[in-house]
C-alpha positions as CSV (number, residue, x, y, z in Angstrom):
1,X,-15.0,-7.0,-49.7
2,X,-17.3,-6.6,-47.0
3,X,-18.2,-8.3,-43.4
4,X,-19.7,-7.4,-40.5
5,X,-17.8,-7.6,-37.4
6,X,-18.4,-10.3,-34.8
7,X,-16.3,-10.2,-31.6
8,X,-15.5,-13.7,-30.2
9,X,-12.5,-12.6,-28.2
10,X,-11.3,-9.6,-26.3
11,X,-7.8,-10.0,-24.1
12,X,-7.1,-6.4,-22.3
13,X,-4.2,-5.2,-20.1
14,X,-2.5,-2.4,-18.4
15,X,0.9,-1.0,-18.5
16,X,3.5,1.9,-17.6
17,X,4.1,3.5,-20.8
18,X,2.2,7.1,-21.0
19,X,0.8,8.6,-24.0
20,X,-1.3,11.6,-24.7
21,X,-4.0,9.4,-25.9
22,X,-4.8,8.1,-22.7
23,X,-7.3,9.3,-19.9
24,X,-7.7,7.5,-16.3
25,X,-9.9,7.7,-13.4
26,X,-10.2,5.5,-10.4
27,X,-11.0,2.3,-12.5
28,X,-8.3,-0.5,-12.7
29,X,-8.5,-3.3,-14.9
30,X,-7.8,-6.9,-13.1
31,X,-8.3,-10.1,-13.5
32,X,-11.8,-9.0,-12.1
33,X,-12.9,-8.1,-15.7
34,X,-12.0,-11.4,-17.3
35,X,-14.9,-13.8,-19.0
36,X,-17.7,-13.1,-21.1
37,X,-19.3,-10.0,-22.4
38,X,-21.7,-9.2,-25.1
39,X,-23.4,-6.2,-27.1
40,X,-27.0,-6.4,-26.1
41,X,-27.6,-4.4,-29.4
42,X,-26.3,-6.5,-31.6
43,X,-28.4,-10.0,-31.2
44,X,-25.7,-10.6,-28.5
45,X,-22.7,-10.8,-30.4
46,X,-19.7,-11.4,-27.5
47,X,-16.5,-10.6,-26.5
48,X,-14.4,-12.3,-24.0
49,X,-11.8,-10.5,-21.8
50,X,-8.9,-11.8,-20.4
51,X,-6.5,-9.4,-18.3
52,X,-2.7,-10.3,-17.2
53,X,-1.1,-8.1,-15.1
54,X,2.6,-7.5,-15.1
55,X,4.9,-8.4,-12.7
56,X,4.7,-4.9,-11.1
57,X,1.0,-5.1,-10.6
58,X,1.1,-1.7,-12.3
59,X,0.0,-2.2,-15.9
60,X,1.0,-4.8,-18.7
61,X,-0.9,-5.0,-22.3
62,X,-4.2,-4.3,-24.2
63,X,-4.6,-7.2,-26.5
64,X,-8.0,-7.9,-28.3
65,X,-9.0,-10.6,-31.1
66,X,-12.3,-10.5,-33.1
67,X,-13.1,-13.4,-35.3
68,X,-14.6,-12.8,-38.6
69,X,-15.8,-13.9,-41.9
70,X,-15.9,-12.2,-45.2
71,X,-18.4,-12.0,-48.0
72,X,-16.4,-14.6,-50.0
73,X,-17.0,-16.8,-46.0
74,X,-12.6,-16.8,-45.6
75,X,-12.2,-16.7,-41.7
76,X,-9.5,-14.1,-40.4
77,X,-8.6,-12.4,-36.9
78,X,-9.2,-8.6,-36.1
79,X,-6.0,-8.0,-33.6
80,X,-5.6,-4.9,-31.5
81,X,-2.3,-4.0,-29.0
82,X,-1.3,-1.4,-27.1
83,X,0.2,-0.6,-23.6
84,X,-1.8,0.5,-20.9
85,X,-0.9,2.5,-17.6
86,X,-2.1,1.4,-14.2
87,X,-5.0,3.9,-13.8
88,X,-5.9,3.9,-17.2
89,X,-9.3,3.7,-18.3
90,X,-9.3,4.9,-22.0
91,X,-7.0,4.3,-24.9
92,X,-7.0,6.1,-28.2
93,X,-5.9,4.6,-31.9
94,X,-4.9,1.5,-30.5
95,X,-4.2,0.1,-34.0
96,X,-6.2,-2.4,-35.6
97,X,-4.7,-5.2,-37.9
98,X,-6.5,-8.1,-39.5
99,X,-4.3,-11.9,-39.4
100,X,-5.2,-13.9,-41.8
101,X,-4.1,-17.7,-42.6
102,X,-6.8,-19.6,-44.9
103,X,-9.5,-21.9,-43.8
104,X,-9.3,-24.1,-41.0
105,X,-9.3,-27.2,-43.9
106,X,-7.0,-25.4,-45.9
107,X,-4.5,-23.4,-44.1
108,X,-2.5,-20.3,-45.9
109,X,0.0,-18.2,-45.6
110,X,-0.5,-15.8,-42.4
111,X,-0.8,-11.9,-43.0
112,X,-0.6,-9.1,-40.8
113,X,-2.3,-5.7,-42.0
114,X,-2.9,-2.5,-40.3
115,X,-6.9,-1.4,-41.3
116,X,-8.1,1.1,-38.6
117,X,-8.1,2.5,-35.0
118,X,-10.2,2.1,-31.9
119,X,-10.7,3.7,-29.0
120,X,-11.5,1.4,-25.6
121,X,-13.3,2.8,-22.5
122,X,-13.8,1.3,-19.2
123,X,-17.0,2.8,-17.6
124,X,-17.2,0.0,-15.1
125,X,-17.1,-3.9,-14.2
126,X,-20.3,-4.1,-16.8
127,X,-20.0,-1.5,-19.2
128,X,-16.8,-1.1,-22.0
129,X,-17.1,0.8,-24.9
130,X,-15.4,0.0,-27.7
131,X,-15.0,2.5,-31.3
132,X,-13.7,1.0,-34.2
133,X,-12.7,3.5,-37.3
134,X,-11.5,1.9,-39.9
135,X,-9.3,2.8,-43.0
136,X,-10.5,3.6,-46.2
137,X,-10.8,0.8,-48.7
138,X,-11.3,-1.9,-45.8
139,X,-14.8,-2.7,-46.3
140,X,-15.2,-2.4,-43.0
141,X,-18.2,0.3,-41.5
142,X,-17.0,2.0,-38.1
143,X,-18.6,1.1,-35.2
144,X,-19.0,1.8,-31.6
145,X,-20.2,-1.3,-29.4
146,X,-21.3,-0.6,-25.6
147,X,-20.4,-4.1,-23.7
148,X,-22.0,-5.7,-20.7
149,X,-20.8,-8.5,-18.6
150,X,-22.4,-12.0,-19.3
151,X,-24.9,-12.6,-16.6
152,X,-23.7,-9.1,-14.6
153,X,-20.8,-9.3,-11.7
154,X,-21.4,-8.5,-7.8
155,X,-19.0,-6.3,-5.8
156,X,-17.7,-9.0,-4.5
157,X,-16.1,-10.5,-7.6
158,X,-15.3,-7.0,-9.5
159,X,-15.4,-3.6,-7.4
160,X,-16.4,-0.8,-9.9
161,X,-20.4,-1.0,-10.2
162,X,-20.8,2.5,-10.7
163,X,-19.9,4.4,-13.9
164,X,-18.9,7.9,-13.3
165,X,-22.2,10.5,-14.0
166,X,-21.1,13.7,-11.5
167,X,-19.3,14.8,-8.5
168,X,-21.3,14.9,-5.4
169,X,-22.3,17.7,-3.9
170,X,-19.5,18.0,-1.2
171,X,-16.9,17.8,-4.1
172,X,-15.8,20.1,-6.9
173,X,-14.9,18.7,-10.2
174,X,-10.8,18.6,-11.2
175,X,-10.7,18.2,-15.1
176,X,-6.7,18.9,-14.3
177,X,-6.8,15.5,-13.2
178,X,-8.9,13.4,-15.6
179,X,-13.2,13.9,-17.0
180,X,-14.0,11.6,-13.4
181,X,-11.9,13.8,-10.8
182,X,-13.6,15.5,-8.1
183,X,-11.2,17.2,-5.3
184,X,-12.2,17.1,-1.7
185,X,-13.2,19.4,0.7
186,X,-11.1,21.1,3.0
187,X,-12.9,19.3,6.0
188,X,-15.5,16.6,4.9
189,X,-18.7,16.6,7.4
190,X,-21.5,13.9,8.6
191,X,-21.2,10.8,6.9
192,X,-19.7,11.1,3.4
193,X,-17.9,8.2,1.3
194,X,-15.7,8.3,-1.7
195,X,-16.6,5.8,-4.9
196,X,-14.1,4.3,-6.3
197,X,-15.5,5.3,-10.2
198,X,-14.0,8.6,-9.3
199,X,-10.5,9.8,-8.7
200,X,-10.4,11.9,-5.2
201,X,-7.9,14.6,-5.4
202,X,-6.5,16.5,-2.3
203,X,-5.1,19.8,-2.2
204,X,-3.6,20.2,1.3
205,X,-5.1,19.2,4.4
206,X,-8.2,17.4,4.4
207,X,-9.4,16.7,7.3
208,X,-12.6,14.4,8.9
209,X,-14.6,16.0,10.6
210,X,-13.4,18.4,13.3
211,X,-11.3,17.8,16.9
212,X,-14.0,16.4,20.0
213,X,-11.6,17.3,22.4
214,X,-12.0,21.0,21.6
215,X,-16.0,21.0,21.1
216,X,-15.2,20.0,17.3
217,X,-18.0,17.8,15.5
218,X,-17.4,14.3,14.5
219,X,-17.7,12.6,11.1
220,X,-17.5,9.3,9.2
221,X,-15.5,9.0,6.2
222,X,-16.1,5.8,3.9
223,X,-13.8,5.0,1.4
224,X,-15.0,2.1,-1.3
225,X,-12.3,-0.6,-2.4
226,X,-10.1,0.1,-5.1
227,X,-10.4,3.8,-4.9
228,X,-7.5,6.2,-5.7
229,X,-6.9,9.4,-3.8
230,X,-4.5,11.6,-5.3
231,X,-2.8,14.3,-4.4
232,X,-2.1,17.8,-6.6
233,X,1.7,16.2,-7.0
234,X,3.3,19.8,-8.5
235,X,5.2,20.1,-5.1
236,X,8.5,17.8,-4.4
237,X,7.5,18.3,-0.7
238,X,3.9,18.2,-0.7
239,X,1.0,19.0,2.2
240,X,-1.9,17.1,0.6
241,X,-3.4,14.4,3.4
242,X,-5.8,12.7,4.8
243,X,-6.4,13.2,8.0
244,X,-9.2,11.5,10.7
245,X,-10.4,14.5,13.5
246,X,-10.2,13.2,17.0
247,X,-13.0,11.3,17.7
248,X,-14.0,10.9,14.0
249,X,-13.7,7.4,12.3
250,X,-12.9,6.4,8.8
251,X,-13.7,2.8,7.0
252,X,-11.2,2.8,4.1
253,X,-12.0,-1.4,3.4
254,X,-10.0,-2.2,0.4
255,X,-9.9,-6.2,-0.4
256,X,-7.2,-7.7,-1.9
257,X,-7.7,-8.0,-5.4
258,X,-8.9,-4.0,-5.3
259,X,-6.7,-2.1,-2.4
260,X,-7.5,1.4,-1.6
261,X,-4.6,3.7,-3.2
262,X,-3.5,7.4,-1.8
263,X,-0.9,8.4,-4.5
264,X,0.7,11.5,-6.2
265,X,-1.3,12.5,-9.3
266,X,2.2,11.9,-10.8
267,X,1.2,8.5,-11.3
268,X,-1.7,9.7,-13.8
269,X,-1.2,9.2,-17.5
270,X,0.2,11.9,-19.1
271,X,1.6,13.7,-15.8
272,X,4.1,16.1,-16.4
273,X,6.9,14.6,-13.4
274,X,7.2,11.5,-13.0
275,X,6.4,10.0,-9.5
276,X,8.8,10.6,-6.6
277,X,9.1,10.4,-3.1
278,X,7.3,13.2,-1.0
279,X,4.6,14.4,-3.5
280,X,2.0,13.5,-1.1
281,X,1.4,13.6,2.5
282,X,-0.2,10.7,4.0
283,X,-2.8,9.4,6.0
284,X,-3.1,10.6,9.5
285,X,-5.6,8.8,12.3
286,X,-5.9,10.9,15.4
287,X,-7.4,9.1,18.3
288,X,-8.6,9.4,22.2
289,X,-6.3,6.5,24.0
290,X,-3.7,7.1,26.1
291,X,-0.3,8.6,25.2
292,X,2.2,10.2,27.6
293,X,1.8,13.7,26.3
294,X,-1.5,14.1,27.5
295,X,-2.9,16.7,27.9
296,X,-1.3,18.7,25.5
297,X,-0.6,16.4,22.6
298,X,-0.1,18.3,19.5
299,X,0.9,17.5,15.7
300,X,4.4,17.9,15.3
301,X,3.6,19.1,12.1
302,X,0.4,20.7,12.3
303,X,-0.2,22.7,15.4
304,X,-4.2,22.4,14.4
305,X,-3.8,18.7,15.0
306,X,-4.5,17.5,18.7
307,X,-4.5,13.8,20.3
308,X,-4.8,10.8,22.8
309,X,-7.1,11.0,26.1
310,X,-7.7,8.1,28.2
311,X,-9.9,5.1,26.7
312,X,-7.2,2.7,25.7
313,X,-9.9,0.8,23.6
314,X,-10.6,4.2,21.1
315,X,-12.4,3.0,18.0
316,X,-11.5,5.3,15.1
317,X,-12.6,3.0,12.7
318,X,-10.7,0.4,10.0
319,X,-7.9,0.7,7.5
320,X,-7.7,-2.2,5.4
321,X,-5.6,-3.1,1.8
322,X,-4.6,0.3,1.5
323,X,-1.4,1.5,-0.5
324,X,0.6,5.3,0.2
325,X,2.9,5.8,-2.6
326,X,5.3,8.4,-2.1
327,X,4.7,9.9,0.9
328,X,6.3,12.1,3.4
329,X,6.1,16.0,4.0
330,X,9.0,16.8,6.0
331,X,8.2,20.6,7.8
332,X,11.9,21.1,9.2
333,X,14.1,18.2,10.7
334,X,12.0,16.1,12.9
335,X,9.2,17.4,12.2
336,X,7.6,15.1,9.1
337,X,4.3,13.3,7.4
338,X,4.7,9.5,7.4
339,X,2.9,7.3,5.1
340,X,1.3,6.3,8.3
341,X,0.8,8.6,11.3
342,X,-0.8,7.3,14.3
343,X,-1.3,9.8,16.5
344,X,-3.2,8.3,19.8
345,X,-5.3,5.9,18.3
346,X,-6.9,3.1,20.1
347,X,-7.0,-0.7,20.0
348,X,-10.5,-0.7,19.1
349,X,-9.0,0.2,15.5
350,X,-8.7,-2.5,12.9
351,X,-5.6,-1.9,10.7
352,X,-4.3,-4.4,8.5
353,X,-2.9,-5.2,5.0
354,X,-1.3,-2.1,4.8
355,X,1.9,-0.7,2.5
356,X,4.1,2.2,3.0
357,X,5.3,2.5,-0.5
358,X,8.9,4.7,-1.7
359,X,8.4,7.0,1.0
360,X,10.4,10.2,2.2
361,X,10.1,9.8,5.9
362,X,8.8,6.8,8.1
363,X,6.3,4.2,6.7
364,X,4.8,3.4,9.8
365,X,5.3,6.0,12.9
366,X,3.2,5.7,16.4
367,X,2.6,8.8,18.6
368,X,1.2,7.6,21.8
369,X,-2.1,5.0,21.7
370,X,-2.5,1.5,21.7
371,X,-3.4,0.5,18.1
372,X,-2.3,-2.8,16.9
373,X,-1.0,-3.5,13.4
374,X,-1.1,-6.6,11.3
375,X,0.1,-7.4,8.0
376,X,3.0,-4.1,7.7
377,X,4.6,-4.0,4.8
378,X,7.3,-1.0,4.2
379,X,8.5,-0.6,0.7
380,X,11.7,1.6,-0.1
381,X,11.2,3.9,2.7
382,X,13.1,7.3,2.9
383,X,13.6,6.8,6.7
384,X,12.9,4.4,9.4
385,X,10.5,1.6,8.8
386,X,8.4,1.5,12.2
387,X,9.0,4.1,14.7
388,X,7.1,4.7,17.7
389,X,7.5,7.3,20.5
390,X,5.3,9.3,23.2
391,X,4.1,5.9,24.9
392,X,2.9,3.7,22.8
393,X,2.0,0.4,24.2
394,X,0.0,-1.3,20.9
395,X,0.6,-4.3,19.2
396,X,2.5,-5.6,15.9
397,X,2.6,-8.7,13.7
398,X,3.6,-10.1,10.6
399,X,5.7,-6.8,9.4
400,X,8.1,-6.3,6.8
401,X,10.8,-3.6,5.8
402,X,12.5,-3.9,3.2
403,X,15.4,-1.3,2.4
404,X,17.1,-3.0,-0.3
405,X,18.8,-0.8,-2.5
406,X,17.0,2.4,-1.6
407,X,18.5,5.9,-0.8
408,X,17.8,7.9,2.4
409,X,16.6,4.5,4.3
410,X,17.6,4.8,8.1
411,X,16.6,2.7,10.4
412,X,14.2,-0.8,10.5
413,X,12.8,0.4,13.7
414,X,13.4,3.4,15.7
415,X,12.2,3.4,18.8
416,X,11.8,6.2,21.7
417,X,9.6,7.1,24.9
418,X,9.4,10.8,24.9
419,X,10.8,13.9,23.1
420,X,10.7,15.5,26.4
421,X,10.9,13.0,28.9
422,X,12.8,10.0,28.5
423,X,11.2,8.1,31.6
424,X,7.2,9.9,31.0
425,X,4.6,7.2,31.9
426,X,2.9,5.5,30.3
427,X,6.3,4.4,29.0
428,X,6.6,3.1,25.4
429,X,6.4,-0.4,25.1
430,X,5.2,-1.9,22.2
431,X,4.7,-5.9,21.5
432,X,6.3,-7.0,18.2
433,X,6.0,-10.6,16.7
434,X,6.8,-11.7,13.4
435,X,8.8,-9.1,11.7
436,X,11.6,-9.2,8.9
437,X,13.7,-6.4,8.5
438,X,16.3,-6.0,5.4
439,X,18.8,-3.1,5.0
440,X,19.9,-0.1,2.8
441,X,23.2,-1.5,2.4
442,X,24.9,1.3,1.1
443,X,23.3,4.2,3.9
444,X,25.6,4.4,6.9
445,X,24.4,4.8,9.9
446,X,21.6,2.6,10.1
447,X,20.5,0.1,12.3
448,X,17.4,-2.9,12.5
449,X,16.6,-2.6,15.6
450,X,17.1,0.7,17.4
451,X,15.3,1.5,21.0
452,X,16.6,4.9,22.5
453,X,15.6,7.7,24.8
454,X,13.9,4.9,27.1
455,X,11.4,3.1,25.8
456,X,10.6,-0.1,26.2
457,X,9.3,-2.9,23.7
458,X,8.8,-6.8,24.2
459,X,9.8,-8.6,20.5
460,X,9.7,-12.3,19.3
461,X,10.3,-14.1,16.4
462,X,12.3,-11.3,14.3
463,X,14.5,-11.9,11.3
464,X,17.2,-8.3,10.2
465,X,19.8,-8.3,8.0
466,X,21.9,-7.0,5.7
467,X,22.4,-3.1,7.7
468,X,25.4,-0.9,7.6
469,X,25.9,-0.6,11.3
470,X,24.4,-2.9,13.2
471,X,20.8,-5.4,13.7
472,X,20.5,-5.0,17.1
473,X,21.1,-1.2,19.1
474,X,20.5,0.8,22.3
475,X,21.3,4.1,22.7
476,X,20.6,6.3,26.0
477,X,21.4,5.9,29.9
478,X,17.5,5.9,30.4
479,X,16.7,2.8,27.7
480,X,19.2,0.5,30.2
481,X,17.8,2.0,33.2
482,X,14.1,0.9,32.3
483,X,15.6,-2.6,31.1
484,X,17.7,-3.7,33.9
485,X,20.8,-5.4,33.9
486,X,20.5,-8.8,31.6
487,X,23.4,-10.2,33.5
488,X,21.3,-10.7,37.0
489,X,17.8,-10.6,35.6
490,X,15.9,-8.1,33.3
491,X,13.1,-6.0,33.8
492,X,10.8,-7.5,31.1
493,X,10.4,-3.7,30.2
494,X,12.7,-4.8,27.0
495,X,13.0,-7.8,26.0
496,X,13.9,-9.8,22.6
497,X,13.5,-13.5,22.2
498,X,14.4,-15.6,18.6
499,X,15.7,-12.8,16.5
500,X,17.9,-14.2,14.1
501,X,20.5,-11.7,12.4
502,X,22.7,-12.4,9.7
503,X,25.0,-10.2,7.5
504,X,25.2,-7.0,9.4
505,X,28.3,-4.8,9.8
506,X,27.6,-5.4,13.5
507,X,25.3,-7.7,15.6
508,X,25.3,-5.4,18.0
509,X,25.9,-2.2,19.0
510,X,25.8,-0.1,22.5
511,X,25.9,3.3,22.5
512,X,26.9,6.3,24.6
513,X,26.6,6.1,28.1
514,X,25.1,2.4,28.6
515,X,27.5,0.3,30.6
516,X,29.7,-1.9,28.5
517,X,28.5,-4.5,25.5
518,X,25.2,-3.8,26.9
519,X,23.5,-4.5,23.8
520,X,25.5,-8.0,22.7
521,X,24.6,-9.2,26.3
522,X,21.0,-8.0,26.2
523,X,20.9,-10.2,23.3
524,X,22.9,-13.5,24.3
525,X,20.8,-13.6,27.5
526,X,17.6,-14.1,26.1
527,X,15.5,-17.8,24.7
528,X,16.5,-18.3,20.8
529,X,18.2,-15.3,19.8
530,X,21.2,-16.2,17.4
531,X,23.6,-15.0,15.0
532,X,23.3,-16.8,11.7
533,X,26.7,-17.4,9.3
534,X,24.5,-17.1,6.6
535,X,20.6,-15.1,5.5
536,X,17.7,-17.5,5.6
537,X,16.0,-15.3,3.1
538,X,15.9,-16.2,-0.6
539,X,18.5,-13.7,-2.6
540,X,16.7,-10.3,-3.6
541,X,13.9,-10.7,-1.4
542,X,12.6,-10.6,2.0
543,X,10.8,-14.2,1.8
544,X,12.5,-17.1,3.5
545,X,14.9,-19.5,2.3
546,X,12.2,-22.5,2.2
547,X,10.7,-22.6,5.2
548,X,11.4,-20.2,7.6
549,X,13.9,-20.8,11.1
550,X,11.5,-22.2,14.0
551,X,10.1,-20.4,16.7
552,X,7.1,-20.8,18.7
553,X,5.1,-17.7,19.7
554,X,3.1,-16.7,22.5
555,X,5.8,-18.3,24.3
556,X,5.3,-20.8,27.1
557,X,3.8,-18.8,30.0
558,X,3.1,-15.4,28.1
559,X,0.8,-13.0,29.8
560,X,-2.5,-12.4,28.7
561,X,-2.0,-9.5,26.9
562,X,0.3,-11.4,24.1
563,X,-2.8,-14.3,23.7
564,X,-5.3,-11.9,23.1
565,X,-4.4,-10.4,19.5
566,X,-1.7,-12.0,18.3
567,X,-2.3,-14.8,15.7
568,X,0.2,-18.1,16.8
569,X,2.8,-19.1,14.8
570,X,5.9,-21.4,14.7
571,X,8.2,-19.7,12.7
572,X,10.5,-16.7,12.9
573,X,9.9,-13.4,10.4
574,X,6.4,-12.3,8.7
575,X,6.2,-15.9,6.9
576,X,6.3,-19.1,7.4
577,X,8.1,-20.5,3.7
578,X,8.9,-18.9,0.7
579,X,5.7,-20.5,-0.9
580,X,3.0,-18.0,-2.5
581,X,0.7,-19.3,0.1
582,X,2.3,-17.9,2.7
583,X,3.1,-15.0,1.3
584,X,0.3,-12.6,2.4
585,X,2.0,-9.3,0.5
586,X,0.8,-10.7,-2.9
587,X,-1.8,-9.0,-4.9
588,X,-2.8,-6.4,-2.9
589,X,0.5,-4.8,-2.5
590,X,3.0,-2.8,-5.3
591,X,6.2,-4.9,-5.6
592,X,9.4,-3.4,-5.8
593,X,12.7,-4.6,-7.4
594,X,15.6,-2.0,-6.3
């Protein structure tokens, strides 16, 4: 028996399992690559792909069906499964087995038989290769098909245009990491960007472009959506960043369905360790506004590393749907790599959509500057979730941590004004709006809301729960001083109004050297804040019960500077319901069930 393949139906997925067989580059399969595809070389014959992507967003399965007749004209299937990884992008002997069941007039019995192997390769959003090798005594001829997409895709609808052909010329190939990895530059120069048909690997500090502020030479970095930067990942405490110059500007655009991801190569196919907190780095944005370590702002890590100046509206570009998985160097104590460092950056910087993901230090930390954040999401972090010191006076809304079951979690946010000078101008004073905080639990010492060593910070419309010590805390004599006494009239250097908290050890807590229940009668002195008997989010998650409690925000009479960024909202905590239409984390971010 004989026939000659004719594909009518091609279902693909991705999943976690690793095998030897499997090689990856920057290419992700999505629902993107769904619909129609055909063999130009073959009077058209088709395919049709389907993808469905597992609850993890991180791989599911490869599933394809092929229609065809034999000699004798009995119709059967030609099946194929097997389990994909995330950044997969080639699968070897996937088996194939042929399903039989009769004629559509004359059903039989059904049959399941293993007759070959193929081999599947993703070259881009129009090009798939596909190798079949069949068994002897099949009938059956190998063959290798080259796909294209029916009718071609735009990079609006699929992101990979480009197969892979070569590393540029700034880039040195890394077959360690895969046949399409190129590793970066120590310092990248002019105006270079990074495909997303290619998997960037770092090996230590990579910096853009060099620091203005001592006669260094700018640069642009470009970074394509749904690109993956990887770093070496053989160290547990690794060096390997990203990090914008001083007066240098990145534009790292992901879109939802295809996010930028900075990663350990741990997460590759076949790695040799699995993934784990602090195998890479981070990304680092050094900027020219205003921080209250001027002049002499340095790195606390990396003495190389200089910051702030005075133009409040410093543009170092845009960071949008990106993803840093397992982040965090940490030097010696208190001196660490976040997922995100800030270090002066300006409000002329758009950053939004952006994930912090089973980190070893802070998700988000501000040194100085006036960037605003929307869209925050901080995954299973290893310490606090936002943290923001050495005057930072920027802007955050619609921001989520969420600690649940994860070791080494500290604090929601952590808050200070100085290292050095607990009253140094400009003081820290960050606007928050929007923000639901969950706790670690079972990690002692840890609070939602922490402001210490005298900063400042206006907040509205918070939800925290669920932490071992207390939602709401102050610590230091200078944190009061700046606030003023709530019971004759506040500063409006700190302020709080509808934070809900439910299900801490502690509402409150004041610590040494602030004057008695300070921090309970900071918070009962204020519009809206209140102590719930019971969480308003739904069980094992941070989305609301429903609809989220009410609150209006700007409030009534709010300065300008709260009108001019901020997005409105009536409700309290980064969404409005528990529906998936308010739920702006989906697709673009990696869930995470503790």
């Amino acid at each position: 028996m004989s026939a000659k393949i004719r594909y009518t139906r091609l279902a693909l997925a991705s999943a976690i399992a690793l095998a030897a067989t499997q090689a990856h580059a920057s290419v992700r399969l999505s629902e993107a690559f769904d619909g129609a595809w055909f063999d130009p070389a073959a009077s058209g014959r088709g395919v049709l792909i389907d993808f469905i992507p597992n609850a993890q967003r991180a791989g599911g399965t490869l599933f394809a069906a092929d229609f065809v007749y034999d000699n004798a004209g009995n119709p059967f299937w030609i099946t194929l499964q097997q389990n994909w990884s995330e950044f997969q992008n080639t699968s070897t002997n996937v088996p194939i087995f042929r399903a039989a069941a009769g004629t559509w007039p004359a059903p039989g019995t059904s049959a399941n038989t293993q007759i070959g192997t193929a081999t599947f390769t993703v070259n881009s959003c129009n090009s798939i290769t596909v190798s079949y090798t069949m068994d002897a005594g099949t009938g059956f001829a190998n063959r290798t098909q080259t796909l294209e997409r029916l009718g071609g895709v735009d990079g609006s609808t699929c992101a990979y245009q480009e197969a892979f052909t070569a590393c540029p010329g700034f880039a040195t190939a890394a077959p360690a990491f895969g046949a399409r990895a190129c590793q970066l530059p120590a310092t990248l120069t002019g105006d270079q960007t990074l495909t997303n048909n290619i998997t960037w690997v770092m090996n230590g500090k990579v910096q853009v472009g060099t620091d203005v502020g001592q006669s260094g030479t700018a640069a642009t970095l470009r970074i394509q959506p749904g690109t993956l930067l990887v770093s070496t990942g053989a160290s547990a405490n690794s060096f390997d960043h990203l990090a914008v110059s001083r007066g240098s500007k990145i534009f790292a655009e992901g879109t939802r369905q295809f996010p930028i991801i900075m990663t350990t190569a741990n997460e590759l196919p076949g790695a040799p360790a699995a993934p784990a907190p602090g195998q890479l780095g981070g990304l680092v944005i050094s900027g020219q506004a205003p921080s209250n370590c001027n002049p002499n702002c340095v790195a606390e890590w990396d003495t190389t590393n200089r910051y702030g100046g005075t133009d409040a509206k410093d543009n170092s570009g845009v960071v949008r749907y990106m993803q840093v998985r397992y982040s965090g160097y940490i030097f010696t104590t208190n001196r660490e790599l976040n997922a995100f460092t800030f270090n002066g950056v300006g409000s002329g910087t758009t950053l939004e959509y952006l994930q912090a993901f089973r980190g070893q230090d802070d998700g988000f930390e501000w040194f100085g500057g006036t960037a605003n954040v929307r869209y925050a999401l901080v995954t299973c972090g290893g310490d606090d979730g936002f943290d923001w010191d050495e005057g930072f006076t920027g802007k955050l809304q619609f921001g989520v941590v969420d600690q649940r079951g994860c070791p080494g979690s500290n604090h929601g946010f952590e808050l200070s004004n100085s290292p050095t000078n607990v009253d140094a101008n400009p003081r820290a004073r960050g606007t928050v709006a929007n923000v639901t905080v969950l706790g670690p639990s079972a990690v002692t010492g840890s609070d939602g809301l922490l402001v210490n060593s005298g900063s400042g910070g206006n907040f509205y419309n918070l939800i925290i729960a669920g932490f071992p010590r207390a939602c709401v805390a102050f610590d230091g004599v200078a944190t009061e001083a700046a606030a003023g006494n709530p019971d004759i009239g506040l500063s409006g250097v700190l302020t709080g109004n509808n934070i809900k908290v439910a299900g801490c050890v502690a509402n409150t807590r004041t610590g040494t050297g602030l004057s008695a229940n300070y921090a309970q009668r900071w918070f009962s002195s204020q519009t809206g804040n209140e102590v719930l008997a019971t969480s308003p989010l739904v069980a094992g998650s941070f989305l609301p019960n429903g609809n989220a409690p009410a609150g209006v925000f700007p409030p009534g009479g709010a300065a300008p500077s709260v009108n001019d960024w901020f997005v409105p909202t009536d409700y309290v905590g980064a969404f409005r319901s528990n529906s998936d239409n308010d739920n702006w984390t989906l697709t673009w971010s990696r869930p995470f069930n503790p």
